[in-house]
mmCIF file of the C-alpha atoms, coordinates in Angstrom:
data_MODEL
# 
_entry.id   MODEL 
# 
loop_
_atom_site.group_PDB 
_atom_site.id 
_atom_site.type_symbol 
_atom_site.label_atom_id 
_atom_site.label_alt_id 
_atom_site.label_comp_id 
_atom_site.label_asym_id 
_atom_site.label_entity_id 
_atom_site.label_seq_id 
_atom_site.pdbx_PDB_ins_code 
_atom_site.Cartn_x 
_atom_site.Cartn_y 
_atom_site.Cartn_z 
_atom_site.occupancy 
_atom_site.B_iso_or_equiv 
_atom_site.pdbx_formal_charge 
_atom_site.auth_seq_id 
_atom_site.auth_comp_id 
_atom_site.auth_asym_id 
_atom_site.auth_atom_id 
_atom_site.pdbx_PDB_model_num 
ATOM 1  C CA . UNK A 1 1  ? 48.363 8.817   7.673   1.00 0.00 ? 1  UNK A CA 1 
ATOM 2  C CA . UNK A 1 2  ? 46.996 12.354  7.834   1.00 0.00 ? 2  UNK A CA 1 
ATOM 3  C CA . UNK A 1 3  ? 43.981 13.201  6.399   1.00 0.00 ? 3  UNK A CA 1 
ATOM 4  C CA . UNK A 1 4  ? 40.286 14.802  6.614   1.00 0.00 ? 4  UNK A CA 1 
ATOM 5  C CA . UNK A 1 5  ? 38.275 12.957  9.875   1.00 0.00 ? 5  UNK A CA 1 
ATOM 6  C CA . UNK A 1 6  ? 34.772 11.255  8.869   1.00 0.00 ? 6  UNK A CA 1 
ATOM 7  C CA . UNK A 1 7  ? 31.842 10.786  11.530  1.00 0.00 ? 7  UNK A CA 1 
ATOM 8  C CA . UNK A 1 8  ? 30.323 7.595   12.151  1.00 0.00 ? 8  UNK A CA 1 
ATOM 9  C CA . UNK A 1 9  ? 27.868 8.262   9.373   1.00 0.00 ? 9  UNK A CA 1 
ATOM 10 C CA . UNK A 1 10 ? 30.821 8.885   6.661   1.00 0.00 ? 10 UNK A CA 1 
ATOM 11 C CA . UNK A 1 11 ? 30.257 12.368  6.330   1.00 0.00 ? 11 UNK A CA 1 
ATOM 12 C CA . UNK A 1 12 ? 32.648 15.206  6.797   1.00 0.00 ? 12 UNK A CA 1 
ATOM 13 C CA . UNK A 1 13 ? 33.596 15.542  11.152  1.00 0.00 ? 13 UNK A CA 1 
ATOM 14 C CA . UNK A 1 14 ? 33.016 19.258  11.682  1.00 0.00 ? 14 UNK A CA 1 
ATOM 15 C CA . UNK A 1 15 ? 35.090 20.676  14.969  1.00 0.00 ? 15 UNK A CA 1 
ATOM 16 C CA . UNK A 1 16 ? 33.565 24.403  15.258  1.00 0.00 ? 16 UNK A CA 1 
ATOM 17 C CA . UNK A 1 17 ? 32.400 24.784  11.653  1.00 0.00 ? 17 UNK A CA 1 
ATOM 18 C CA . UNK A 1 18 ? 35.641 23.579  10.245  1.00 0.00 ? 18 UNK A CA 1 
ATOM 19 C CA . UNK A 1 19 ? 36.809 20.367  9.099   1.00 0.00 ? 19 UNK A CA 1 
ATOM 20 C CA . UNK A 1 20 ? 38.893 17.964  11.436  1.00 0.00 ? 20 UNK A CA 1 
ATOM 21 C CA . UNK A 1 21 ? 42.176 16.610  10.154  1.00 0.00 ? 21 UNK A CA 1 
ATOM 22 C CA . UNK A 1 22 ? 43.928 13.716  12.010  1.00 0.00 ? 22 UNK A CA 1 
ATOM 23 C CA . UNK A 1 23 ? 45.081 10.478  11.550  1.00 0.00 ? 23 UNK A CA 1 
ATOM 24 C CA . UNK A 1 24 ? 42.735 8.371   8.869   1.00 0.00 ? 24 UNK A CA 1 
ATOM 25 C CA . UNK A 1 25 ? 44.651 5.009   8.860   1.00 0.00 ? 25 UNK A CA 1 
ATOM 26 C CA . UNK A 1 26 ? 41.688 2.843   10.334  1.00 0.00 ? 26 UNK A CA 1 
ATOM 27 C CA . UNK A 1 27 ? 38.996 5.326   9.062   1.00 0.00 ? 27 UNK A CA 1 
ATOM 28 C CA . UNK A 1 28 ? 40.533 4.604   5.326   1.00 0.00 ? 28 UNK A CA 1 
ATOM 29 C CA . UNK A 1 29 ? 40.964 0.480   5.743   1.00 0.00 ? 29 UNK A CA 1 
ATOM 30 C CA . UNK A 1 30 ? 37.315 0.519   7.089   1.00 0.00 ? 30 UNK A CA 1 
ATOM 31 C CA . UNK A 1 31 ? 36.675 2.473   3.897   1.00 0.00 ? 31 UNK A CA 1 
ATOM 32 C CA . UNK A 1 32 ? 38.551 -0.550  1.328   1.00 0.00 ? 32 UNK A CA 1 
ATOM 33 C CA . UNK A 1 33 ? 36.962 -3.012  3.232   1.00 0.00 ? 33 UNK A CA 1 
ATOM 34 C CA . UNK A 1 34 ? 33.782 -1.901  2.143   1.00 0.00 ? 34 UNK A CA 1 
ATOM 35 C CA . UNK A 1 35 ? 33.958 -1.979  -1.019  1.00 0.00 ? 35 UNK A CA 1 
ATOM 36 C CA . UNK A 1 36 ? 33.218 -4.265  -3.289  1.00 0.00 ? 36 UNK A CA 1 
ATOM 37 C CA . UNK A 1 37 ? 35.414 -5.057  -6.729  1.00 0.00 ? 37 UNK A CA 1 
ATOM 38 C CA . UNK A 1 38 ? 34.197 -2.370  -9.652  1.00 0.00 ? 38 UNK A CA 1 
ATOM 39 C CA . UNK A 1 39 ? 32.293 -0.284  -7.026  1.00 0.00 ? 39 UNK A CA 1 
ATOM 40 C CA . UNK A 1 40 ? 35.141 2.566   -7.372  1.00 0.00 ? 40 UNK A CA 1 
ATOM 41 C CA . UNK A 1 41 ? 35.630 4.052   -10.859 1.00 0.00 ? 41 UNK A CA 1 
ATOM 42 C CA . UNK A 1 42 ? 39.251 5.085   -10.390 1.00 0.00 ? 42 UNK A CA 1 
ATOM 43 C CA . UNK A 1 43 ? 40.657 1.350   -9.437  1.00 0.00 ? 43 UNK A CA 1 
ATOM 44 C CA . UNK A 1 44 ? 37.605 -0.998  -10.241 1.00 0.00 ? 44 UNK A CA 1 
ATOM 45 C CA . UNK A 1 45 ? 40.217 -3.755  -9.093  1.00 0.00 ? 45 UNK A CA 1 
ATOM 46 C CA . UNK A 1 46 ? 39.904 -2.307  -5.600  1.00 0.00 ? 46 UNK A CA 1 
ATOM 47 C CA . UNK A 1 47 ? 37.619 -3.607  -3.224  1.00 0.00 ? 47 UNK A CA 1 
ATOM 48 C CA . UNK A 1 48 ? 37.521 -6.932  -1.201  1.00 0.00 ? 48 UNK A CA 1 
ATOM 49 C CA . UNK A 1 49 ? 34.449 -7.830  -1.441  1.00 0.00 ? 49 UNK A CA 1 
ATOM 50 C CA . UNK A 1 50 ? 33.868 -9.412  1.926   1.00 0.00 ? 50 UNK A CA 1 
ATOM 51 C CA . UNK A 1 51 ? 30.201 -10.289 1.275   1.00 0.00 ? 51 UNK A CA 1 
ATOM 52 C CA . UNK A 1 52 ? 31.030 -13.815 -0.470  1.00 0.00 ? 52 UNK A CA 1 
ATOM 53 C CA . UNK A 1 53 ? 33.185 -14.389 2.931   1.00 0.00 ? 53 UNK A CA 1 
ATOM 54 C CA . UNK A 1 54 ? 30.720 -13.797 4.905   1.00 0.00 ? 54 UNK A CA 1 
ATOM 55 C CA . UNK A 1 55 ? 27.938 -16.125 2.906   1.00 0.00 ? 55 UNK A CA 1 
ATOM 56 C CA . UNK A 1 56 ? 30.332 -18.833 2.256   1.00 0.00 ? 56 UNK A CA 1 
ATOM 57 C CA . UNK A 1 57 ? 32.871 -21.035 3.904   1.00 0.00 ? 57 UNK A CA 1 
ATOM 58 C CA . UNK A 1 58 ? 36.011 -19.458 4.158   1.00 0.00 ? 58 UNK A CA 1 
ATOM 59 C CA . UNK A 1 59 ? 39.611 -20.232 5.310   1.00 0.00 ? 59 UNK A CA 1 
ATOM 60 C CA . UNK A 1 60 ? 40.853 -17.183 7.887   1.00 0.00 ? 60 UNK A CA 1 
ATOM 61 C CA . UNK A 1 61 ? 44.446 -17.344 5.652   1.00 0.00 ? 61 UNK A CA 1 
ATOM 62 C CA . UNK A 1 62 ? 42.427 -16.773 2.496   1.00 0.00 ? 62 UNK A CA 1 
ATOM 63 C CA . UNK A 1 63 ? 40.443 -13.924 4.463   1.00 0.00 ? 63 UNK A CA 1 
ATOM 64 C CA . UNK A 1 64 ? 43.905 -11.981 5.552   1.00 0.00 ? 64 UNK A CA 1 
ATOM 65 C CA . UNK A 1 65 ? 45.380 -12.109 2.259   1.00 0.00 ? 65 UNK A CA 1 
ATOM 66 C CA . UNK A 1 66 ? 42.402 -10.681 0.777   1.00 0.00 ? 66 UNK A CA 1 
ATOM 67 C CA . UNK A 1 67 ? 42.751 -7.585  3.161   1.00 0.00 ? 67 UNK A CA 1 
ATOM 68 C CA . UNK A 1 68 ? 46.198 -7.778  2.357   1.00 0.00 ? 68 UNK A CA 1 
ATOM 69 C CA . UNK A 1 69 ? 45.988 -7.301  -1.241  1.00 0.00 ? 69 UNK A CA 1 
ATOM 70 C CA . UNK A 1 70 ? 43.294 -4.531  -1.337  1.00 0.00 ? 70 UNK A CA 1 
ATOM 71 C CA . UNK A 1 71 ? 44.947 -2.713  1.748   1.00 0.00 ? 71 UNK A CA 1 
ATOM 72 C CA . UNK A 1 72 ? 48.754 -2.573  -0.273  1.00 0.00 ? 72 UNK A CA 1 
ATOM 73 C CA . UNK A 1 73 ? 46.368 -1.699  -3.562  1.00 0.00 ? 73 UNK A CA 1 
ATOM 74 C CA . UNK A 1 74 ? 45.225 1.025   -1.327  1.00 0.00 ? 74 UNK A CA 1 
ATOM 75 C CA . UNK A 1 75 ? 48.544 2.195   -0.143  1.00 0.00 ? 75 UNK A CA 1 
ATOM 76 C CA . UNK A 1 76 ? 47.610 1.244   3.220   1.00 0.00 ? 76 UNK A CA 1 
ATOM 77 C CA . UNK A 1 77 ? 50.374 -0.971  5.958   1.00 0.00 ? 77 UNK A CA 1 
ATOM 78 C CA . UNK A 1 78 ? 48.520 -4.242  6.984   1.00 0.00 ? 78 UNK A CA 1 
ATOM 79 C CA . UNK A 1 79 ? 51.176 -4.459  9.959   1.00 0.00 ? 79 UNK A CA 1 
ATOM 80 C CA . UNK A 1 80 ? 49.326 -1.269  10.937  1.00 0.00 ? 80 UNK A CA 1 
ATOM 81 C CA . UNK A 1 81 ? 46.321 -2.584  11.396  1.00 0.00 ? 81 UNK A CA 1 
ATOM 82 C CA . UNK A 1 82 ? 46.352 -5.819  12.186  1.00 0.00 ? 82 UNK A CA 1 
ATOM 83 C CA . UNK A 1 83 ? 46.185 -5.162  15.751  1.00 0.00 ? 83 UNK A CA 1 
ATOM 84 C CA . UNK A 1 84 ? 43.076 -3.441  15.271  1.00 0.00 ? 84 UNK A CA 1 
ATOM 85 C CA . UNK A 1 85 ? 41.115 -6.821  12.884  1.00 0.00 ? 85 UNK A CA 1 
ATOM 86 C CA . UNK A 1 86 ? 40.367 -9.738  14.360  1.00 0.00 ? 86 UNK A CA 1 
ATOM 87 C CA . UNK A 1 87 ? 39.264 -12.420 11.909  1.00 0.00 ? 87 UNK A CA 1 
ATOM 88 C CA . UNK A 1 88 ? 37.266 -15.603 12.920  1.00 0.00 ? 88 UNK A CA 1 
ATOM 89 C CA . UNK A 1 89 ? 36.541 -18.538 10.899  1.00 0.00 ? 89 UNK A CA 1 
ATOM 90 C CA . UNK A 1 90 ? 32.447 -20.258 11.134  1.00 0.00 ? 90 UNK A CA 1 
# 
């Protein structure tokens, strides 16, 4: 996936006073997996929210498929990724 670079404070990455373009695939799964359900006007559905996994007991299945879901809502390959997440239970 191709697509305008973010820094590491989520603003635009500016390469000699110009925008940089490359490849936003873990940039824009970091970006769903911050969300939280309702917090983006255009799909309110979107948006793990990963909080209540974090506070609660959780089962590392239920976890994945969460990603899962919000990732395909997003347009975005888990199989990509999931090289990339690694997902631990308490």
């Amino acid at each position: 996936m191709k697509g305008i670079l973010l820094n590491k404070d989520g603003d635009l990455q500016l390469t000699g006073g110009r925008m940089s373009v490359g490849d936003t695939l873990v940039q824009n799964a970091a970006l769903v997996l911050a969300l939280n359900q309702g917090g983006m006007k255009e799909d309110p559905l979107l948006g793990p929210s990963l909080l209540r996994f974090i506070r609660g007991k959780y089962n590392q299945n239920t976890f994945v498929r969460q990603m899962k879901i919000h990732f395909q809502r997003a347009g975005i390959n888990y199989d990509e990724l999931k090289d990339y997440i690694t997902v631990t239970e308490k």
